[in-house]
C-alpha positions in Angstrom: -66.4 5.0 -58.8 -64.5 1.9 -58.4 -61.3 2.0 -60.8 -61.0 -1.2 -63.6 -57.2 -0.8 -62.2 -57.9 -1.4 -58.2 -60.0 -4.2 -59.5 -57.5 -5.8 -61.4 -54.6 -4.9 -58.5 -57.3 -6.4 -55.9 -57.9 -9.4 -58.2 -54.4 -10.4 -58.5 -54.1 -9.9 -54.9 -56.5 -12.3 -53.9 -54.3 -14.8 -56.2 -51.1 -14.7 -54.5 -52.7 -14.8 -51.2 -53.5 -18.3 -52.1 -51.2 -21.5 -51.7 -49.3 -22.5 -55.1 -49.1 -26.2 -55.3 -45.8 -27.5 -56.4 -44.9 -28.8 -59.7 -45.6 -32.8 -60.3 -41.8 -32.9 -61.4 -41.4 -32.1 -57.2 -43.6 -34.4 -56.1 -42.4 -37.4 -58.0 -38.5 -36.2 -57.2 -39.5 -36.9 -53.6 -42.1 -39.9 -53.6 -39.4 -42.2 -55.6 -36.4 -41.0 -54.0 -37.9 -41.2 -50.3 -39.2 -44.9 -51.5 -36.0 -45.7 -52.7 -34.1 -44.5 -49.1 -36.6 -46.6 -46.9 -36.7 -49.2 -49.1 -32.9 -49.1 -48.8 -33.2 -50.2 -45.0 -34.6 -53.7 -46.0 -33.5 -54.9 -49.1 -32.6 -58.3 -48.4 -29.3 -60.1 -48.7 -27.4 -57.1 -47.4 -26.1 -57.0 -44.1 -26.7 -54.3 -41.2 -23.6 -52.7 -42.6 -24.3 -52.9 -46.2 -27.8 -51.5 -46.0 -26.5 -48.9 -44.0 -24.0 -47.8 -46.5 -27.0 -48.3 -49.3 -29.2 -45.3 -47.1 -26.3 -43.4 -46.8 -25.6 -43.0 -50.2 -29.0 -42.1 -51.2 -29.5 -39.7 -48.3 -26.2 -38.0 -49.8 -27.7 -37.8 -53.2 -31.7 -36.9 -52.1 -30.9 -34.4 -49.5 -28.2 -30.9 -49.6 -26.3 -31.7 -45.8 -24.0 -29.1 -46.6 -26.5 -26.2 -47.2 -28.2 -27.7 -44.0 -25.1 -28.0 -41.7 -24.5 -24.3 -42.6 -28.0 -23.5 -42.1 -28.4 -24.9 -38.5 -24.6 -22.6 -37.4 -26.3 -19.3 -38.5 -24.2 -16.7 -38.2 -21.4 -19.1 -37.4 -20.9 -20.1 -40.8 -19.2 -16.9 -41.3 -16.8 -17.4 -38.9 -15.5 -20.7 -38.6 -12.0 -20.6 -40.4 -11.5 -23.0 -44.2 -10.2 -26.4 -41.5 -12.9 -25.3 -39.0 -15.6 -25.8 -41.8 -14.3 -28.5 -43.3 -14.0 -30.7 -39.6 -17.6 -29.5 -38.7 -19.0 -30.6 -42.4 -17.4 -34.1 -42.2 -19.6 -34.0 -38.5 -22.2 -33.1 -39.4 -23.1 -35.5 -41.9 -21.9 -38.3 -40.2 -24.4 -37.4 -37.7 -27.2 -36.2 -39.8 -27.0 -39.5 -41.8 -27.9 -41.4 -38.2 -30.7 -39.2 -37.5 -32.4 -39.7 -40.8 -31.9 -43.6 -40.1 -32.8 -43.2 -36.2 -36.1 -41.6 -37.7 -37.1 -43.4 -40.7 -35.7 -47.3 -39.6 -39.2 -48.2 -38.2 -40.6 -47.4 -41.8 -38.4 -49.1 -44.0 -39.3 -51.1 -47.3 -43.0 -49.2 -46.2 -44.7 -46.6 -49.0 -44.6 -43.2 -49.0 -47.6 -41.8 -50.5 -47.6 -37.9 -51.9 -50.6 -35.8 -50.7 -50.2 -32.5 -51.3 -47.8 -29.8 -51.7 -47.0 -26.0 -51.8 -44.9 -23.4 -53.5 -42.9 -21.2 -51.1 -41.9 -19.5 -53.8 -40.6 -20.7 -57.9 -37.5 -22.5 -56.3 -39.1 -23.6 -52.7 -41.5 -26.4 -52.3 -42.9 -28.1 -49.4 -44.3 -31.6 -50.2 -46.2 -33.6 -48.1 -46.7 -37.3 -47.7 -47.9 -40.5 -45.3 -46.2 -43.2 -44.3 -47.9 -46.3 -43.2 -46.6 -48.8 -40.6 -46.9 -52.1 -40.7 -49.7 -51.8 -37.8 -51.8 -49.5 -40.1 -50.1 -46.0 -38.1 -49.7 -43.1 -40.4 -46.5 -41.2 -40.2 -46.9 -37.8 -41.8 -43.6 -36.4 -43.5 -42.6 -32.8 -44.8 -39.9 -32.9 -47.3 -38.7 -29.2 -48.2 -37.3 -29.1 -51.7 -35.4 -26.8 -53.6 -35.5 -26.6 -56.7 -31.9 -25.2 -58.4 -31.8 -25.3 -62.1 -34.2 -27.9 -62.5 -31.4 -30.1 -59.5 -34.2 -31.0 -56.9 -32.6 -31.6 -53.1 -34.1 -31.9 -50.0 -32.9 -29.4 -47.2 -35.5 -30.0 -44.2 -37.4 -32.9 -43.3 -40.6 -32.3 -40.8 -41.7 -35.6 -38.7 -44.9 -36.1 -36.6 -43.3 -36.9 -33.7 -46.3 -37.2 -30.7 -48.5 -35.4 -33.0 -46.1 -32.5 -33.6 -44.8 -32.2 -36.7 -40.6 -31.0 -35.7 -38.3 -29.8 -38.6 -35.3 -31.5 -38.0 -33.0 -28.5 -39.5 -34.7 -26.0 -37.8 -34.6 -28.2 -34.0 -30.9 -28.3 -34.9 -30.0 -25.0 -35.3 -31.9 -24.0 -32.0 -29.6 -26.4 -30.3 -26.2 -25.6 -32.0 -26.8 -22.3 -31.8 -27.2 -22.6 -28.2 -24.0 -24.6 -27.6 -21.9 -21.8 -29.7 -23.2 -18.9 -28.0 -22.5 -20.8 -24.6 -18.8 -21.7 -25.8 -18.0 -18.8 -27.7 -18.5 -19.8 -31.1 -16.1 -22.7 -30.3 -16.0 -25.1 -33.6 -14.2 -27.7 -31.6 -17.1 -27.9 -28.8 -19.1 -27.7 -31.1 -17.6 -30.9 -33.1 -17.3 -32.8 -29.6 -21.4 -32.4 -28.8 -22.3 -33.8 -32.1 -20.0 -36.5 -32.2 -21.1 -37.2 -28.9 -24.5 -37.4 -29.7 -24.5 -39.4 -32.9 -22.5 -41.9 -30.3 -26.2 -42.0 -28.3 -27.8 -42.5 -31.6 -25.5 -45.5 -32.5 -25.6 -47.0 -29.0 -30.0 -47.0 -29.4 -29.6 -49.3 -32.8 -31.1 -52.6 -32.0 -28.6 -55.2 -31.4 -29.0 -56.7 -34.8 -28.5 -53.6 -36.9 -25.0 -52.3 -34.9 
């Protein structure tokens, strides 16, 4: 005879097998602060510049680039001395702040529309949306959140890019990891890769946004 308790135990199972949707307090964190960043991109009156400075300032307040930029060094972040750290940091979010414009420039002053979510865990939320291009194209967007305190930040961003959706953090730290092993956890190669490709990021601006 079947136990009340296995029931119970195989009842509660079947419950946290299944996805936990995130709290509305997530969503809304990141369906007016993602508005507010692309909508940043276009607000007329500003210049190239100024609009530029606008999206980096909300980037720095939406999104966590130092937990990412020690994410994507792994085991690195360990190692790198205090001045190491503190050069790479400064890099890194010089060059995190042009991919996120590099990515989400052809979307600006466009919607993004929440639709659906899920709870990693009570602090970890993944909350999906759409964005929809002028020409009627849906971009979908991944925006994982954590949730610290009731202090939402964003710490990966996951972009349909030729139908595969690529997190940005995690593409990163494939590649840095690879140019550290290869340079023997060398901060200052490390430094001159990312600077140089935040350059090839600049240099692809269209000429009226340089």
């Amino acid at each position: 005879m079947i136990s009340r308790k296995w029931i119970l135990s195989a009842t509660m199972l079947a419950f946290t097998a299944l996805p936990a949707f995130a709290d509305t307090q997530t969503e809304e964190y990141v369906r007016t602060n993602a508005n507010d960043v692309l909508a940043s991109l276009n607000t007329p009156g500003l210049s190239a510049a100024e609009r530029r400075v606008q999206f980096q300032t909300y980037m720095d307040e939406f999104t966590n680039l130092d937990a990412v930029a020690r994410f994507v060094i792994g085991k690195y972040a360990k190692r790198f001395s205090d001045e190491e750290m503190e050069a790479y940091l400064e890099t890194f979010r010089n060059y995190a702040l042009v991919v996120y414009e590099f990515y989400f420039n052809e979307y600006r002053g466009r919607d993004v529309k929440v639709v659906g979510s899920t709870d990693r865990n009570a602090r970890d939320s993944i909350v999906d949306t759409e964005i929809v291009r002028a020409d009627g194209q849906e971009l979908e967007v991944r925006w994982r959140v954590l949730n610290r305190g009731g202090k939402y930040q964003v710490v990966d961003v996951a972009l349909n890019a030729e139908g595969n959706l690529i997190w940005l953090a995690i593409e990163q730290q494939a590649q840095f990891l690879s140019i550290l092993d290869q340079n023997n956890g060398s901060s200052e190669a490390l430094i001159a890769k990312i600077n140089s490709m935040t350059a090839d990021l600049v240099a692809q601006r269209p000429a009226d946004e340089s």
